[in-house]
C-alpha positions as CSV (number, residue, x, y, z in Angstrom):
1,X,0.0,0.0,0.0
2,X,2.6,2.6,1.2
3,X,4.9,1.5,-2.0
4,X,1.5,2.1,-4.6
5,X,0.8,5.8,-2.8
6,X,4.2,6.6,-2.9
7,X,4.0,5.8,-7.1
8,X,1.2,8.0,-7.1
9,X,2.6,11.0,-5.4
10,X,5.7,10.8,-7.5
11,X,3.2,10.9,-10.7
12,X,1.5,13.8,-9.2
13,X,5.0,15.8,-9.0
14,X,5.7,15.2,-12.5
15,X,2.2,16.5,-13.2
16,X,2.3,19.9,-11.5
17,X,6.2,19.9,-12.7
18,X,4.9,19.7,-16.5
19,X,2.3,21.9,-15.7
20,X,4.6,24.5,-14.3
21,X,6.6,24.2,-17.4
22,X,3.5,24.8,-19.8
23,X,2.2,27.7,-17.4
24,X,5.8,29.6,-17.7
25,X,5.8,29.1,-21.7
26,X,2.3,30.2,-21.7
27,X,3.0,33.4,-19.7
28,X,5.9,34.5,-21.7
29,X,3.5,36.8,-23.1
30,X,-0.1,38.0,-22.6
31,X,-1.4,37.6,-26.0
32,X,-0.6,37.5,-29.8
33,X,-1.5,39.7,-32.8
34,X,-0.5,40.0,-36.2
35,X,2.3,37.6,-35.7
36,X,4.0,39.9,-32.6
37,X,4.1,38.9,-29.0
38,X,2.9,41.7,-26.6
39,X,2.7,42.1,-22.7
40,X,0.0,44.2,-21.0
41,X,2.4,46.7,-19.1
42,X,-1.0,49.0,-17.5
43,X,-4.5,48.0,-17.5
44,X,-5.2,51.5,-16.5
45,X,-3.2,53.3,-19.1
46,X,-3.7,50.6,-21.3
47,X,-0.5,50.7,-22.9
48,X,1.1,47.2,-23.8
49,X,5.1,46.3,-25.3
50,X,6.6,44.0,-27.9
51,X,7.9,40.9,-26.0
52,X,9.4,37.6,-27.4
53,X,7.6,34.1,-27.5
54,X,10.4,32.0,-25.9
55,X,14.4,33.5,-25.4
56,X,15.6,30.2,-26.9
57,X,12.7,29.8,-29.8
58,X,12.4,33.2,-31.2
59,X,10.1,33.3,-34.4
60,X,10.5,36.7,-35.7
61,X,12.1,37.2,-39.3
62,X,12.0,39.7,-42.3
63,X,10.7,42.7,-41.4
64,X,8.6,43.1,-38.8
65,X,6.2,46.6,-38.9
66,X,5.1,47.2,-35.2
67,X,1.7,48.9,-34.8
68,X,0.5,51.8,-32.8
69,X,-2.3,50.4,-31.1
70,X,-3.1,46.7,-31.0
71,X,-6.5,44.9,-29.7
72,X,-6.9,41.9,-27.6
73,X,-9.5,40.8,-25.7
74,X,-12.1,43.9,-27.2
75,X,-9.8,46.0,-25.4
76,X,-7.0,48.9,-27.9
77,X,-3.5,49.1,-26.3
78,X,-1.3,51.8,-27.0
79,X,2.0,50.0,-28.0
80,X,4.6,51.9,-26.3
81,X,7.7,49.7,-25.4
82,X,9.8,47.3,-26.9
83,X,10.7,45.3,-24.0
84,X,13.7,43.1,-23.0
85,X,14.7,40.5,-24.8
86,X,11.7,41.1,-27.3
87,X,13.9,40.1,-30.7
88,X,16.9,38.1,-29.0
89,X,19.2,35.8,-31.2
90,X,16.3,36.5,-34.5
91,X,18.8,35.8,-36.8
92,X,16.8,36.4,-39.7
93,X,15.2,39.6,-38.4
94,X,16.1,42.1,-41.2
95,X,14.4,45.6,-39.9
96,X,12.0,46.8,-37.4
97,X,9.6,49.3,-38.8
98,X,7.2,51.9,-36.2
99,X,4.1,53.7,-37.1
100,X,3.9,55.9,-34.4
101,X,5.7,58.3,-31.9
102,X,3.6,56.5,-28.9
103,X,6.6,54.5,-28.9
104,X,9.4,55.4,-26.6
105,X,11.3,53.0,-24.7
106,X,13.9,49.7,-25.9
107,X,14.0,47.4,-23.7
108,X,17.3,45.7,-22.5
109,X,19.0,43.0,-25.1
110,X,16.1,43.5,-27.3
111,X,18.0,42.9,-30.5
112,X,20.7,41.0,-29.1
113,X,22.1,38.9,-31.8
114,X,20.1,39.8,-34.4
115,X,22.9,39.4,-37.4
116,X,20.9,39.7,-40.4
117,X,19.9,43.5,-39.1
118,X,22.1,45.8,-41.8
119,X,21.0,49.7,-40.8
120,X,19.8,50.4,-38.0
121,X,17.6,53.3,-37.8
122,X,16.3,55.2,-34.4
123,X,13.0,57.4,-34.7
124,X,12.6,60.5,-32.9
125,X,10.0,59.5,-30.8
126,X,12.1,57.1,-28.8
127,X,13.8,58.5,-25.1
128,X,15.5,55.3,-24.0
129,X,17.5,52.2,-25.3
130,X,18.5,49.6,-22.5
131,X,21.9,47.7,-21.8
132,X,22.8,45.5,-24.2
133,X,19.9,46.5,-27.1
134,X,22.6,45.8,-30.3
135,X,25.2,43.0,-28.8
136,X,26.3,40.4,-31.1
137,X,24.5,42.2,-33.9
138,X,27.6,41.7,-35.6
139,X,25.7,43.2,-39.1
140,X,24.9,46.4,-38.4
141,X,27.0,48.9,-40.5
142,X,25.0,51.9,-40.0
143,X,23.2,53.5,-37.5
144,X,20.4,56.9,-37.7
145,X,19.6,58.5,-35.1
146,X,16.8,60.7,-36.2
147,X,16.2,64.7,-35.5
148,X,14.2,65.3,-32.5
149,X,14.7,67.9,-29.9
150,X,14.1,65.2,-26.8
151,X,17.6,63.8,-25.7
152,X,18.3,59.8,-26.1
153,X,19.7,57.6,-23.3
154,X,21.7,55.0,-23.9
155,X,22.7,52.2,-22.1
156,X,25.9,50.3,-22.6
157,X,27.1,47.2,-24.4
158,X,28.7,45.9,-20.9
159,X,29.0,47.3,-17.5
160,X,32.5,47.5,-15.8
161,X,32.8,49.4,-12.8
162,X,36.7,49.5,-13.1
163,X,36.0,51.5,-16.1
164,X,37.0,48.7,-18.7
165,X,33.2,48.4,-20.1
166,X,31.8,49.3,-24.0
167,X,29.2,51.8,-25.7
168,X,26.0,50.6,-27.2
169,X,27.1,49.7,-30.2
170,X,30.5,48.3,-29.6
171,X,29.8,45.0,-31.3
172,X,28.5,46.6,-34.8
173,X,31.0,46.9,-37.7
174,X,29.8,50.5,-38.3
175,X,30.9,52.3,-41.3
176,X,28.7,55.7,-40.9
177,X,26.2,57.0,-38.1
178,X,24.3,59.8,-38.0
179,X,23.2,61.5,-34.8
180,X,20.5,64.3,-34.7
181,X,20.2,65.1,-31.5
182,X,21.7,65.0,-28.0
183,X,23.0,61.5,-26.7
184,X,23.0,60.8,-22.6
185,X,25.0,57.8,-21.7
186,X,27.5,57.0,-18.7
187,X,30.7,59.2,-18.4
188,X,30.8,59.4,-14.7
189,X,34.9,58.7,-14.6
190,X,37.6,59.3,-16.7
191,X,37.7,55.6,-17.9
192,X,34.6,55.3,-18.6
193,X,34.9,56.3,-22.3
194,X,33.6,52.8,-23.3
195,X,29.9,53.8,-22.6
196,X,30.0,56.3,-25.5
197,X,27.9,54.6,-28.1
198,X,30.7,54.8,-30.7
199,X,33.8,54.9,-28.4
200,X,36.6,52.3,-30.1
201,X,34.7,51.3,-33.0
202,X,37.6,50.8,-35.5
203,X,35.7,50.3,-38.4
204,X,33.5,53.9,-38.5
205,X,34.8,56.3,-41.2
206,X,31.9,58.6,-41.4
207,X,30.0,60.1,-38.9
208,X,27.4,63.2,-39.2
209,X,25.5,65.3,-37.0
210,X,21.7,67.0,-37.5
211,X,20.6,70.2,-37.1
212,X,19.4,69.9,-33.1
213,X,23.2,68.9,-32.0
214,X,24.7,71.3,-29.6
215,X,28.1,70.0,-28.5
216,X,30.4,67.0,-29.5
217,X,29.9,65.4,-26.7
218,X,32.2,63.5,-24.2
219,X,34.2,60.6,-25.2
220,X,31.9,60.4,-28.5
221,X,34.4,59.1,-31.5
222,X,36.9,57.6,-28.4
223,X,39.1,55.4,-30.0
224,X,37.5,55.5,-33.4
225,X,40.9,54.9,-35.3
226,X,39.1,54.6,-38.9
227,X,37.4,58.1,-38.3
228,X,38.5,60.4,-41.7
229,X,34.9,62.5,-42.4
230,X,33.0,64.9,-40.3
231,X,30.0,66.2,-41.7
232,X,27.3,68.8,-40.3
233,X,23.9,69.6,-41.4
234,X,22.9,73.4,-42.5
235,X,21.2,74.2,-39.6
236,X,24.1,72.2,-37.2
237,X,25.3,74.5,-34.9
238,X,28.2,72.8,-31.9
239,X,29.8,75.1,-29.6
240,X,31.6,72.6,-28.1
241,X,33.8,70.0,-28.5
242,X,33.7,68.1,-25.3
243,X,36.7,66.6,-23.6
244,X,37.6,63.2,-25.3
245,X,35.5,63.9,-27.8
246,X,38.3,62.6,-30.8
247,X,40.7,61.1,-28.7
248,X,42.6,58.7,-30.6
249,X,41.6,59.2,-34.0
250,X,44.6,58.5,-35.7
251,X,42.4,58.4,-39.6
252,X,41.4,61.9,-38.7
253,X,42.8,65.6,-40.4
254,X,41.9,68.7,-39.3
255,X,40.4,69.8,-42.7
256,X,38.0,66.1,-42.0
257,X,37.0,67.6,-38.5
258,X,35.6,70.8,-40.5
259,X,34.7,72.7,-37.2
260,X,31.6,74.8,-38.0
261,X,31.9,78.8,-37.3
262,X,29.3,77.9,-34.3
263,X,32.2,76.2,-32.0
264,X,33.6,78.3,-29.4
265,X,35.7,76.0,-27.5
266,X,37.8,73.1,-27.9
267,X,37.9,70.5,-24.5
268,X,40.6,68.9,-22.4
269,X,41.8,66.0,-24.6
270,X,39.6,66.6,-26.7
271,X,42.1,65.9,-30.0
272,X,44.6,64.0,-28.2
273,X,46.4,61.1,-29.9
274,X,45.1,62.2,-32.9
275,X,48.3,61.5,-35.1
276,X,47.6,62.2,-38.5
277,X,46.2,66.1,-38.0
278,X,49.0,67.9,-39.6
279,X,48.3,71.9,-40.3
280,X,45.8,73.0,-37.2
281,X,44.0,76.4,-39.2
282,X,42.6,77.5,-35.9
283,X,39.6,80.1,-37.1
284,X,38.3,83.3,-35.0
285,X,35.4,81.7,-33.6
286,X,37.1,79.7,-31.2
287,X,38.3,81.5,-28.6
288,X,39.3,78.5,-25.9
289,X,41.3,75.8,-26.4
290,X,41.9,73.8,-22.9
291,X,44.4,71.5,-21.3
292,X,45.9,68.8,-23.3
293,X,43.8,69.3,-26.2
294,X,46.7,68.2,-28.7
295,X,48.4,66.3,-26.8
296,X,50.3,63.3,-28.7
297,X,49.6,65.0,-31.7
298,X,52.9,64.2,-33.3
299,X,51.8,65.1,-36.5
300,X,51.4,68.6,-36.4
301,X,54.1,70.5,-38.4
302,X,52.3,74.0,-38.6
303,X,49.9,75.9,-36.8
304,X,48.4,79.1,-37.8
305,X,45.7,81.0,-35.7
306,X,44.0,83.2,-38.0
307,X,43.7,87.1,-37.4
308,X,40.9,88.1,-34.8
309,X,39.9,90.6,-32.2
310,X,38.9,88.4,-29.5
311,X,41.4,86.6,-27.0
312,X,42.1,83.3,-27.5
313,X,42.6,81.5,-24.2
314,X,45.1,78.2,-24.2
315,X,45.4,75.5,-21.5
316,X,48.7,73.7,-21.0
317,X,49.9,70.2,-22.4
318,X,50.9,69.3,-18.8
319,X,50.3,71.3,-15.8
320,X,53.0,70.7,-12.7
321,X,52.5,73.1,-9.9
322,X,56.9,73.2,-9.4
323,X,56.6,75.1,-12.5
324,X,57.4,72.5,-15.1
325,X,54.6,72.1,-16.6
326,X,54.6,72.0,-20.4
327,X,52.6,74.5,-23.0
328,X,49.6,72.9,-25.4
329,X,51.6,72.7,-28.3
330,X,54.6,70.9,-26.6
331,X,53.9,67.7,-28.5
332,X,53.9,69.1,-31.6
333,X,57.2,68.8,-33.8
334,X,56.3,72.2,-35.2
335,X,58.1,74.3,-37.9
336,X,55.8,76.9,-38.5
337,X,53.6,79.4,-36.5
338,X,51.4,82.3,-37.1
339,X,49.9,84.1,-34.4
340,X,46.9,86.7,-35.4
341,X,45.6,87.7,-32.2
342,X,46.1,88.1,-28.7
343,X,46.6,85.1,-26.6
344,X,46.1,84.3,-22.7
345,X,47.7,81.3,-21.1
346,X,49.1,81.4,-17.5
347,X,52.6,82.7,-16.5
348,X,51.8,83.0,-13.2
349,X,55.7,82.2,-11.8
350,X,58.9,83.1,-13.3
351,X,59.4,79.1,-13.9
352,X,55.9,78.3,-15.8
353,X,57.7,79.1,-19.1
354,X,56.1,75.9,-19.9
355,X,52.4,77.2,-20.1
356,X,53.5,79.7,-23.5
357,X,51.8,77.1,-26.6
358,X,55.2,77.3,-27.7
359,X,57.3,77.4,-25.4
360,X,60.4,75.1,-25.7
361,X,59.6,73.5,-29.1
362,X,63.3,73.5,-30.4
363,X,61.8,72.8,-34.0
364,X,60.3,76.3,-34.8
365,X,62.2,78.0,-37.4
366,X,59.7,80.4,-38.6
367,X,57.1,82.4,-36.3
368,X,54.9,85.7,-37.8
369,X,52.5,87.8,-35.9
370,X,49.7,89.3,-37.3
371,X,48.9,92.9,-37.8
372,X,46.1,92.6,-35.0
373,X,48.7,92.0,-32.3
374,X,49.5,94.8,-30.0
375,X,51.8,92.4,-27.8
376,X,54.2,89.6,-28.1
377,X,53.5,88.0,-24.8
378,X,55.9,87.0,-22.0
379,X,57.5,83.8,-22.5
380,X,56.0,83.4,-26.0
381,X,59.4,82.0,-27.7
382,X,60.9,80.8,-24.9
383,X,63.4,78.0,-25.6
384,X,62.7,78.2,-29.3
385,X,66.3,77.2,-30.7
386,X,65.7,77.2,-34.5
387,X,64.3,80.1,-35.0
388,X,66.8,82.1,-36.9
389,X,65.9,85.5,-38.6
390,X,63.9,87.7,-36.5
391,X,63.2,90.5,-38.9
392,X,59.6,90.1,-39.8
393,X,58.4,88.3,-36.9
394,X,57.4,91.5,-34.7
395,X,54.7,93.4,-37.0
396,X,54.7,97.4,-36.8
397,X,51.3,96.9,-34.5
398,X,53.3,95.9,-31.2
399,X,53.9,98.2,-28.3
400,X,55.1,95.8,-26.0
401,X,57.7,92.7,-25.6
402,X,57.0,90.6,-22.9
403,X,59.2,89.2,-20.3
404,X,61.3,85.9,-21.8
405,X,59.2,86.8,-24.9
406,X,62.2,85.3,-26.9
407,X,64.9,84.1,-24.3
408,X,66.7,81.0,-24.8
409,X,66.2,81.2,-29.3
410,X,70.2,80.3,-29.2
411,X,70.2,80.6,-33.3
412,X,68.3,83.6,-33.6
413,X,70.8,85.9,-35.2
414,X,69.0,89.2,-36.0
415,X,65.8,91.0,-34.5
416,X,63.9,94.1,-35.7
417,X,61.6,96.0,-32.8
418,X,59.1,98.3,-34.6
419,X,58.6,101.6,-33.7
420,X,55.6,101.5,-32.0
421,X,57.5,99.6,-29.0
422,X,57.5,101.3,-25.7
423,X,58.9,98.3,-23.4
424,X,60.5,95.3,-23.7
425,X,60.4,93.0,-19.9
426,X,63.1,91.5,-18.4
427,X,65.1,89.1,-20.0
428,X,63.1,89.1,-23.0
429,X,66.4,88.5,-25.5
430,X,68.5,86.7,-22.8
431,X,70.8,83.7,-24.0
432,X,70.2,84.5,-27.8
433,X,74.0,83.6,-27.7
434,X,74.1,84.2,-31.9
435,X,72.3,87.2,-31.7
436,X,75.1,89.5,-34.6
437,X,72.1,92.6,-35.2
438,X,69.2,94.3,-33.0
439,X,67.6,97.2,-35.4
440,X,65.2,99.5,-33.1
441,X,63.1,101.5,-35.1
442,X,61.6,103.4,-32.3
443,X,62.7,107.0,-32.1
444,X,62.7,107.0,-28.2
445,X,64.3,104.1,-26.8
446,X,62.2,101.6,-25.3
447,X,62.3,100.9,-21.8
448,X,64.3,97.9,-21.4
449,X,66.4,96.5,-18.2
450,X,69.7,95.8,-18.2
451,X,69.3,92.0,-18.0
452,X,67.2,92.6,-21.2
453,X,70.1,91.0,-23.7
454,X,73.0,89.0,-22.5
455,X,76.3,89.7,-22.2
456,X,77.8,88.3,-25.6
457,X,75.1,90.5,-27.1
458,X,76.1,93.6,-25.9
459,X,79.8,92.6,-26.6
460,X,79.1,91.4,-29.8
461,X,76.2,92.5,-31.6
462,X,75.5,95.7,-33.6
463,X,73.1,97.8,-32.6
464,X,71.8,100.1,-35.4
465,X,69.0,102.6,-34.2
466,X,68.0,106.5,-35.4
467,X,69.6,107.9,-33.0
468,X,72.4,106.6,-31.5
469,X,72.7,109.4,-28.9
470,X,69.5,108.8,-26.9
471,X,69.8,105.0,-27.0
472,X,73.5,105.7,-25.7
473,X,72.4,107.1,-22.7
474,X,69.2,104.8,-22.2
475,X,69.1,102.2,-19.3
476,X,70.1,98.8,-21.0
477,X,70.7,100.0,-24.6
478,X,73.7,101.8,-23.6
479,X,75.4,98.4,-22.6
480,X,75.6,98.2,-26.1
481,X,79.3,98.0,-27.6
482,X,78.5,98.5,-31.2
483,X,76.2,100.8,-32.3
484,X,75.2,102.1,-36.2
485,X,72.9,104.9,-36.5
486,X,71.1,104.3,-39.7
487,X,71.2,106.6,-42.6
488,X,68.9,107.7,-45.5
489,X,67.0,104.6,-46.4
490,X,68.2,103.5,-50.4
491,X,64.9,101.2,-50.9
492,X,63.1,104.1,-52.0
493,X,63.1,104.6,-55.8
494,X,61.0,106.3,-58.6
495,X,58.9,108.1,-56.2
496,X,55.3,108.9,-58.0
497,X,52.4,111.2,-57.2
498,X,49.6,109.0,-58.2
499,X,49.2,106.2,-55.8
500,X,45.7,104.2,-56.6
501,X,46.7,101.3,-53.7
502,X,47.0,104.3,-50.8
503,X,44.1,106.1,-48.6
504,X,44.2,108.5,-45.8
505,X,41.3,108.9,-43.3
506,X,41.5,110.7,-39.9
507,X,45.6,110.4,-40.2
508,X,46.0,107.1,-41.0
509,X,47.5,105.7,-44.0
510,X,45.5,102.8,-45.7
511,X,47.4,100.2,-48.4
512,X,43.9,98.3,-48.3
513,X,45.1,95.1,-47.0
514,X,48.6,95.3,-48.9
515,X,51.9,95.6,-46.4
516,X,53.7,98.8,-47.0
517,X,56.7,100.8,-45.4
518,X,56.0,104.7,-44.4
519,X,59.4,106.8,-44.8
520,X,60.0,110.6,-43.8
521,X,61.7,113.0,-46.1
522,X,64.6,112.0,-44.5
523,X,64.0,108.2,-45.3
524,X,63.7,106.9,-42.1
525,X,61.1,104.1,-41.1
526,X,58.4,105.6,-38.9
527,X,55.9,102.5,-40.0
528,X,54.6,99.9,-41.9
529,X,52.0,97.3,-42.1
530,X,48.5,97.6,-43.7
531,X,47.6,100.6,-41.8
532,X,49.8,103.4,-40.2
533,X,49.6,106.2,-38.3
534,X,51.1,109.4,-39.0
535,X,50.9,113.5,-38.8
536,X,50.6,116.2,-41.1
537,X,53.5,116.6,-42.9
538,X,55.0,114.9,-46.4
539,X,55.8,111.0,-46.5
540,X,57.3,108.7,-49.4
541,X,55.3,104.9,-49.0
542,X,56.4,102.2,-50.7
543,X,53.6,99.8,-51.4
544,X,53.4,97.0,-54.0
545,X,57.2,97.8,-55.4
546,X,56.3,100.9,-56.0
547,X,57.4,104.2,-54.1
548,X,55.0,107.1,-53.9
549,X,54.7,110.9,-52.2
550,X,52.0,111.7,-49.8
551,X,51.3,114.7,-48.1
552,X,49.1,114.7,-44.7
553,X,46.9,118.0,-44.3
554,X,45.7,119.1,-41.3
């Protein structure tokens, strides 16, 4: 007896255990329509999601079109999720199509390893994909992310709280993406740059942004090695390029970046490693630049920042509070500079040199200011050894040589201080050990120190000036052991009275954008430039190879 109800009670455990089975595969979803699985997700808002039929037995395939509203039961749901795990491993899922903006959410893994899925594109209307949406969707070569003003969240690929973990879309070959509107996704330490959607996908070339896009945000082309073409909508207007932002991008030129007019500022890091940029063409409109924004750049050769009114501000390439830190161009192997307005970066102690962008790069041999610059700012040069002729890199606009503006270019062998200077700081020619000629222009003698020049240039260099009695008895300037007071000026030749290149308004002498040299009747100097300066009285200006008379009336 006790054996036969022991029989029975084991039968009885297999039944409810078979039955438990069939209740869970029944309740994998609430109901079916149109060949798509849904769960109710609110009887009172009556909204319902996509869901799968089993995780292991998916059925979906082609292209599935997911409705707007869907009826079970004489009851309409508002479809409004795709939840988790609602496509997993549909290997012959093509494309997902929506027919409404009711949806909003993607649930987590929902499209986990679907491979036949080619171009992914992500409507407007959705707010929030989950962890793990795209993994293994190793077919995916393109991604939209359509126009909308509401900002996208993004979950990652994997999770990895020592900062090792990947972006959405890690596991997708991409080739192109195009994002329309502002992306939130985990960047909540340094080393988190894997939760950028795109962050270290090798294989993306081309990426462009929409019209709504404010900022290139943090970390967002990380790594993206293959990166050659930036592209912005019309209407796309970024004033920001966030820090990380191209880290890395060792495909990527400056003339492929294409910074709109819109961007303002340039972030930490934001262009670091990026080793084939080569000429940086830094425009007016961006007026900050911060720390270590070209850092590893060993590719740039040249860099010119183009004429401009407003200050550009510069962060260092490594800041180090003993005063050797390192200035933001420090990486660079430059040859070439040209510097068209006024820059600010700190020299806050006598030691941090280092912070000048150009401070210390032995491979400059040829540096210009522009016309717009009224300074050359302390420390500016420092250290730069191959710079050799110094005549045309102080424009007739400066009043001012900062201090160590130029100390330490050992090779420089001759310098020419317009006559608009008024000061020079201290030690702002100090150990240019080949210095062999200093030309002052200035009538007056600037006001220099006496630590101004070294020794060996006082010894040893010619000093040739208008007037060799005042800078004889000037502070400094009369250290000098050889000086040449410079006579009538022999450039001037077949002087003419019609000049068509030359205007004067309110006393200043225009050559409408051409450089040009302003003599007295005695053929000194007193100017030159685009623009100078003068009073009444009779002037020869040479302009475009040709010499010509002008008088100034009162």
């Amino acid at each position: 007896m006790m054996i036969m109800k022991l029989q029975r009670l084991q039968r009885l455990a297999t039944l409810l255990l078979l039955l438990g089975v069939f209740l869970s595969v029944a309740h994998a979803y609430d109901f079916v329509s149109g060949g798509i699985y849904y769960n109710i997700t609110s009887t009172t808002n009556m909204t319902a999601s996509v869901t799968y039929f089993s995780k292991t037995n998916n059925a979906y395939s082609g292209t599935v079109t997911i409705p707007a509203f869907v009826s079970h039961g004489g009851k309409d749901y508002t479809v409004t999720a795709i939840g988790e795990y609602a496509f997993v491993g549909c290997t012959s899922l093509d494309k997902v199509e929506f027919t409404s903006d009711h949806l909003k959410t993607i649930g987590n893994y929902a499209f986990s390893g679907c491979n036949g899925m080619k171009n992914v594109v992500i409507p407007n209307h959705i707010t929030q994909i989950g962890n793990g949406a795209f993994n293994g969707c190793y077919g995916i070569t393109g991604v939209t992310i359509e126009e909308g003003e509401e900002t996208l969240t993004l979950g990652c690929n994997y999770y990895d709280t020592s900062g090792k973990g990947k972006g959405l879309f890690y596991d997708c070959p991409l080739y192109s993406v195009f994002i329309g509107r502002t992306l939130s996704y985990a960047t909540s330490n340094v080393n988190y740059y894997g939760y950028s959607p795109f962050a270290k996908i090798t294989t993306l070339e081309k990426a462009r942004l929409g019209n709504p896009v404010t900022s290139i945000q943090n970390y967002l082309f990380y790594g993206c090695t293959s990166l050659k073409t930036m592209v912005y909508n019309s209407q796309c207007k970024p004033t920001l390029v966030s820090i990380y932002a191209f880290y890395g991008c060792t495909s990527l030129t400056w003339d492929g970046v294409g910074l709109p007019e819109s961007v303002k500022t340039i972030g930490s890091y934001a262009f670091q490693n990026c080793t084939k940029l080569t000429n940086l063409v830094i425009k007016p409109h961006i007026t900050t630049i911060n720390n270590g924004a070209f850092n590893g750049c060993t590719g740039i050769t040249g860099v010119t920042i183009e004429e401009g009114e407003e200050t550009l501000t510069l962060g260092c390439n490594y800041y180090d509070t003993s005063g050797k830190g390192k200035g933001l161009f420090y990486d660079c192997p430059l040859s070439s500079v040209f510097i068209g307005r006024p820059l600010s970066y700190a020299t806050s102690n006598v030691n941090y040199y280092g912070y000048s962008p150009f401070a210390n790069i032995t491979t400059i041999e040829t540096a210009n200011l522009g016309n717009l610059v009224k300074s050359v700012q302390g420390y500016l040069f420092y250290g730069c050894k191959s710079i050799v002729d110094g005549d045309g890199i102080i424009p007739s606009s400066v009043t001012s040589i900062g201090e160590r503006a130029f100390s330490g270019c050992a090779k420089l062998k001759t310098i020419t201080i317009p006559n608009k200077v008024k000061s020079i700081g201290q030690y702002g020619f100090a150990n240019c050990t080949e210095l062999v000629r200093v030309t002052s222009l200035a009538t007056t003698p600037p006001s220099i120190y006496a630590n101004c020049f070294s020794e060996n240039t006082y010894n040893n260099a010619t000093l040739i000036v208008h007037n060799a009695n005042a800078y004889g008895q000037a502070v400094g300037w009369k250290l000098f052991q050889n000086v040449e007071e410079s006579g009538v000026v022999t450039e001037i030749t077949d002087v003419q009275t019609d000049a068509p290149e030359i205007t004067v308004f309110n006393g200043i002498i225009h050559a409408e954008g051409l450089d040009m040299k302003v003599f007295n009747m005695s053929g000194y100097l007193i100017g030159e430039g685009s623009e100078v300066p003068v009073t009444p009285g009779l002037y020869i200006v040479k302009v475009g190879g040709k010499s010509f008379k002008v008088q100034i009336k009162l």
